[in-house]
C-alpha positions in Angstrom: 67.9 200.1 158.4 65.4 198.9 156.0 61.9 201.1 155.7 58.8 199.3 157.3 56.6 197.7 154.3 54.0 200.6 155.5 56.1 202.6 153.1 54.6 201.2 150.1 51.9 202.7 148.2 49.2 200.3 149.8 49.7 201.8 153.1 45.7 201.7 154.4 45.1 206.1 154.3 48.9 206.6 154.0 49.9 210.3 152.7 51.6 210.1 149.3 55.5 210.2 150.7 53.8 207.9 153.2 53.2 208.4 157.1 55.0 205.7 157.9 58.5 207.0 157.2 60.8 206.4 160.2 63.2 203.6 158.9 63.7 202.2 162.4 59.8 201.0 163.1 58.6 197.5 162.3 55.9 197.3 160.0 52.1 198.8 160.3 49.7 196.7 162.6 52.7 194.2 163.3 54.6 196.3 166.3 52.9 198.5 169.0 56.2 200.6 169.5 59.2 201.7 167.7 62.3 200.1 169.0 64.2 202.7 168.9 64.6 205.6 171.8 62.2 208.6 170.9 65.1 211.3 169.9 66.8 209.0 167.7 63.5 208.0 165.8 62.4 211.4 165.6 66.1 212.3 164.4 65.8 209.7 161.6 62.4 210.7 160.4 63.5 214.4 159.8 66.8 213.4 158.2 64.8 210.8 155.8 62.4 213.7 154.9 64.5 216.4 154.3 64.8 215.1 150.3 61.5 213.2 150.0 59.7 214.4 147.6 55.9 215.3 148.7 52.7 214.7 146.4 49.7 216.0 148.5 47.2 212.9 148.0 45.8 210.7 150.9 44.9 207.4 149.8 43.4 204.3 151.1 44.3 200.9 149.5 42.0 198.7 147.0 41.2 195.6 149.2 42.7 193.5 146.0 45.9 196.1 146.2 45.4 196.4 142.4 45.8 200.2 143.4 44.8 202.9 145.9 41.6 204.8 145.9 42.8 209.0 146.6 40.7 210.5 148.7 41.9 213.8 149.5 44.0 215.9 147.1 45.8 218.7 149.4 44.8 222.1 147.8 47.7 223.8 145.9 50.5 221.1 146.4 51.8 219.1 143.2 48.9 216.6 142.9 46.3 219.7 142.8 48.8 221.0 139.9 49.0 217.7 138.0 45.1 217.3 138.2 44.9 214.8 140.1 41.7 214.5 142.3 39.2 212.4 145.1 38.2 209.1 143.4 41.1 208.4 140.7 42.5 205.5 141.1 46.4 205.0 140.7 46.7 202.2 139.6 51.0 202.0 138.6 53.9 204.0 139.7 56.6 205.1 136.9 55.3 202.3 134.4 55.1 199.8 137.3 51.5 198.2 137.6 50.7 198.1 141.5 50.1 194.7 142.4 51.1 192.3 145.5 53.8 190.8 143.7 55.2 194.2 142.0 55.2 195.6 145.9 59.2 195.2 146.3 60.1 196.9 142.8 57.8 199.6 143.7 58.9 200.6 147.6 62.4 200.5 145.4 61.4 202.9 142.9 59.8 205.2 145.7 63.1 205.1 147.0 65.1 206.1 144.1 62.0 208.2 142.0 60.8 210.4 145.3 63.1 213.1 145.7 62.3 217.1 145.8 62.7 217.6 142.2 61.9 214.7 140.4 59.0 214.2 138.2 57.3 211.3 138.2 54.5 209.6 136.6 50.9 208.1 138.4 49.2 205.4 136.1 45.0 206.3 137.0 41.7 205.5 136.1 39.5 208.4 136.2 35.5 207.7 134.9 37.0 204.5 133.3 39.6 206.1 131.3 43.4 205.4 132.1 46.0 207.9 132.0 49.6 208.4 132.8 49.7 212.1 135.0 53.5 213.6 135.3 53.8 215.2 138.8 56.8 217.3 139.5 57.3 216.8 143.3 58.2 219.6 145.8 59.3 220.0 149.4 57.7 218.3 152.1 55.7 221.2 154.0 57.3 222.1 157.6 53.9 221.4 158.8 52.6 217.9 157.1 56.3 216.8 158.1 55.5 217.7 161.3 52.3 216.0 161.6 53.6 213.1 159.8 56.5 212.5 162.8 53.8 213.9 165.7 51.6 210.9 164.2 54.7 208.3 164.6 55.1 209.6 168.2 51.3 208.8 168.9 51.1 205.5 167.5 54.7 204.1 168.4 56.0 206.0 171.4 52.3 207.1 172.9 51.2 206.8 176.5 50.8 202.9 176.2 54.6 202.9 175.3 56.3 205.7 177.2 59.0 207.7 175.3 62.3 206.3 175.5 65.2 208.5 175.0 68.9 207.5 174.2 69.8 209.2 177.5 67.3 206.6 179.4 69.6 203.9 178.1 73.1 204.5 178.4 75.0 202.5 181.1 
């Protein structure tokens, strides 16, 4: 089960530890449901989050994917801590520059680097001025987790594509 490619730091308004986290749904803006029953999705996400390590940025993506704009910093979670605020630009990933052809090194590095504990390092430009800020990441909140999966639900397994559960398809 390979993460969709929504996971990568150019995720258009993605949430740093990304919205798009259950490993079983097909890219963003190239499926209109998850293909797999609702309980075992939902089952995945929280098992995949429950060691992610959470930043507290929302971002949207440079058109060029040369980096991502942040435009919210969540009060008092690691990115508040580190500094980092609406308008800088992160522009590389633990030394890795974000560009189109870097994108597979860097959803691997997410991967590995992303874990409750870890610190790890956003390249930015802030007023012209590059700068490498360390960010010691913490737990995913119970409530942006829960967001995070209630969004999934919305936009995968939503009224246009009624839930399916594993119950629904047993023979």
């Amino acid at each position: 089960m390979n993460p969709p490619t929504s996971f990568s730091p150019f995720a258009r308004g993605a949430l740093v530890a990304f919205l798009a986290l259950c490993p079983l749904a097909a890219s963003a803006g190239e499926a209109s449901h998850c293909p797999e029953p609702l309980d075992h999705c939902v089952r995945a996400m929280v098992e995949k989050t429950a060691h992610r390590g959470w930043v507290g940025i929302e971002m949207e993506r440079k058109e060029d994917q040369s980096g991502a704009v942040i435009i919210q910093v969540v009060p008092n979670s690691p990115a508040a801590q580190a500094g980092l605020r609406p308008g800088d630009v992160l522009i590389g990933f633990n030394g890795i520059p974000y560009a189109k052809a870097n994108q597979e090194k860097l959803e691997v590095a997410y991967r590995k680097e992303m874990t409750i504990g870890n610190t790890i390092t956003y390249t930015i430009t802030r007023d012209g001025q590059r700068r490498d800020v360390p960010i010691h990441l913490a737990a995913i909140p119970d409530a942006v987790r829960a967001q995070w999966i209630g969004n999934h639900v919305l936009q995968y397994h939503g009224a246009e594509n009624p839930p399916r559960t594993a119950e629904a398809h047993k023979p």
